[in-house]
N, C-alpha and C positions, 0 to 999 in steps of 0.2 A: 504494500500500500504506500502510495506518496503520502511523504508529511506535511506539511502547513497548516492553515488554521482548519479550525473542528470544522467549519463549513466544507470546506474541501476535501477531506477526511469523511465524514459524513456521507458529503457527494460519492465518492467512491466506493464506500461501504456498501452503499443504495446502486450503484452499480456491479459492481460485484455479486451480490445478492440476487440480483436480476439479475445477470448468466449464469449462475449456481442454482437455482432454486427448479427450474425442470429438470435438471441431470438426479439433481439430488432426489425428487420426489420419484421419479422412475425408479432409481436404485431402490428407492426403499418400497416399491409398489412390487416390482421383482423380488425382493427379500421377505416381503409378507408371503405372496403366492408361495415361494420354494418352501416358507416355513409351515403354510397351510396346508402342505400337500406331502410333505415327510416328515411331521414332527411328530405320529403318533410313530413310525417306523425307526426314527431315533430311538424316541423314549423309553420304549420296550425293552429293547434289548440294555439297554444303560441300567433302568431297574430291574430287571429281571420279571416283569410285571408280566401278565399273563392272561386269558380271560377267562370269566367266569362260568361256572356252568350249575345249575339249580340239584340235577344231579351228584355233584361230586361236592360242593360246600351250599345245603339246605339253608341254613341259619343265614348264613354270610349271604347271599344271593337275594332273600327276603328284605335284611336288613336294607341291602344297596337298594331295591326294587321303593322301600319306604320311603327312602334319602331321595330318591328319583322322584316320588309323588311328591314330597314336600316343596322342592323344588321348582317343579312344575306349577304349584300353585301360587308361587309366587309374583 
């Protein structure tokens, strides 16, 4: 950025701003999609998380089934 007075400074800023701020919001419109679309594919495997089945955890499955109506009614 050139120096001199905060007007000029400013000016600049506000120009700068204004060539950055399309690239910028692209980047981060691409970085939501890639994160909306693999982030349940990360996380699994990082936790070791797994999915539920009514058969094999009764109690646990209900519980969640409850947390999910509350929820919903929110």
């Amino acid at each position: 950025m050139p120096g001199g007075a905060l007007g000029e400074i400013a000016a600049a800023a506000r120009r700068q701003f204004a060539r950055a701020w399309p690239l910028a919001t692209a980047a981060a419109l691409v970085w939501f999609i890639i994160a909306y679309c693999v982030h349940q594919s990360l996380i699994s495997p990082a936790t070791g998380a797994k999915g539920v089945r009514r058969a094999e955890t009764p109690r646990l499955y209900t519980a969640l089934e409850e947390l999910d109506s509350c929820i919903a009614l929110d």
